[in-house]
C-alpha positions in Angstrom: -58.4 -19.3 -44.5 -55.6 -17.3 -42.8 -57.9 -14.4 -42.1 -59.1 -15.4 -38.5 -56.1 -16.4 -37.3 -53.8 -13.4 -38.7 -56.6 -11.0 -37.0 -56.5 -13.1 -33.8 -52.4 -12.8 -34.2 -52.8 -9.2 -35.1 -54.9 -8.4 -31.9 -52.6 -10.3 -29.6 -49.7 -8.1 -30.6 -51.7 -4.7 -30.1 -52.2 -5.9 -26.9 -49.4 -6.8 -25.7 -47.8 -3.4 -27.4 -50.0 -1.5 -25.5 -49.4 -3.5 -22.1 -45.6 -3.0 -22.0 -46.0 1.0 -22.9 -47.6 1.2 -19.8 -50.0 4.2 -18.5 -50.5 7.6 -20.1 -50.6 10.1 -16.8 -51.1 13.6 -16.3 -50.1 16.0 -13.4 -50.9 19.3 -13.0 -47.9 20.9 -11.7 -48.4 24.4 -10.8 -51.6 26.7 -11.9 -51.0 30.6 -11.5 -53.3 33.2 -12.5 -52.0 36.4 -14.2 -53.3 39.4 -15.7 -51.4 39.9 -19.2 -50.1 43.1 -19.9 -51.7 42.8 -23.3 -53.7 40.5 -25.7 -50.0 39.0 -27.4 -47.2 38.0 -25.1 -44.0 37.2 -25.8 -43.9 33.7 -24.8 -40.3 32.1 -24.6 -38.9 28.3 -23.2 -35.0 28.7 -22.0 -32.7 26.3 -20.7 -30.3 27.4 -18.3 -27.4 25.3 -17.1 -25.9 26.3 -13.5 -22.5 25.1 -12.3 -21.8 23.4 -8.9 -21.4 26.6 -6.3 -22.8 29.3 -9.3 -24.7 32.3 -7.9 -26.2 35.1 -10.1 -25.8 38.2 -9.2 -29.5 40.4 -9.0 -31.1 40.3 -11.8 -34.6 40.3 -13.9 -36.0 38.6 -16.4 -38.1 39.9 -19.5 -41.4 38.4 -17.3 -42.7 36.1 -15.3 -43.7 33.0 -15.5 -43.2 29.1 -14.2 -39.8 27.4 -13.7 -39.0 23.7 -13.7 -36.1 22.2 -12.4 -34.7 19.6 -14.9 -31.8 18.5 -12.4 -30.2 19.6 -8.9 -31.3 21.7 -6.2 -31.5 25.9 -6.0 -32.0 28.3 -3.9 -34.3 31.0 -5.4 -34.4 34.4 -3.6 -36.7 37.0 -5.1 -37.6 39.9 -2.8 -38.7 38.6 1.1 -39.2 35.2 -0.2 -36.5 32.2 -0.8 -37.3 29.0 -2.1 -35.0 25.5 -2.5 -36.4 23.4 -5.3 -35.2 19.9 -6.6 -35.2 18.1 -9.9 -38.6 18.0 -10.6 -39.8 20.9 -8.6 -42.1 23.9 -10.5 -42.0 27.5 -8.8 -43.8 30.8 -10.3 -41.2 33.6 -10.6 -43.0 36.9 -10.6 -40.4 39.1 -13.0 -38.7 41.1 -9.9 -35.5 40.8 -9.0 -34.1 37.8 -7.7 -30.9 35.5 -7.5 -30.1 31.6 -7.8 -27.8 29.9 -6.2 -27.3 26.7 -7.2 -27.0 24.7 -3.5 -26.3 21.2 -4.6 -23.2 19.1 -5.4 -23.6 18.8 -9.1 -24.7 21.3 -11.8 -28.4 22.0 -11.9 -30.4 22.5 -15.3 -33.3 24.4 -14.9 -36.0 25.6 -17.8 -37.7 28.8 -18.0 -41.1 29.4 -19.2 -41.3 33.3 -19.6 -44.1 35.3 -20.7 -43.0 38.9 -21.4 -44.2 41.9 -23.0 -44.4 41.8 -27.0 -40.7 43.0 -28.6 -40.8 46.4 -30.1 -39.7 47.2 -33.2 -36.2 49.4 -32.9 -36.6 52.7 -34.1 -34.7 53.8 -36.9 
């Protein structure tokens, strides 16, 4: 006797659950193709928090790999080419040596996807 109606209850629910979630949406960011050094990589995710007016000094990382900018705005030099990116911004840092400068008024968070060469084992 209650069956019918709970279902129709049941289904009115799911819908509405799924109409206030809103829609699923994918966006390819940035696509880079690279020749690894190797069949295993070293794959690592870092977050890096950059005060107002902070610039590195040159430097490298392990390899390269995409960036995202979480928050803020930097400007990326790495060899001839500099680059200002904003919250939400991808860029493809090759693994040479480059500096940031973070450019805007607050501090800028920024994660790094790096894909370096597998860790060797110290030798003894």
């Amino acid at each position: 006797m209650f069956g019918l109606p709970l279902a129709m209850l049941t289904l009115g629910i799911s819908t509405a659950t799924a109409q206030t979630q809103g829609k699923f949406d994918r966006k390819l960011l940035l696509e880079q193709q690279i020749e690894l050094p190797s069949n295993t990589v070293n794959a690592k995710t870092i977050k890096v928090t950059i005060p107002a007016g902070f610039k590195t000094p040159d430097h490298t990382h392990d390899g390269p790999g995409p960036r995202y900018v979480v928050k803020g705005k930097l400007k990326v030099i790495e060899g001839d080419k500099t680059g200002v990116y904003s919250a939400g911004d991808v860029f493809w840092e090759s693994g040479d040596v480059m500096s940031v400068e973070n450019v805007g008024k607050g501090t800028a968070e920024l994660i790094i996807f790096e894909l370096a060469q597998p860790k060797q084992p110290e030798k003894k």
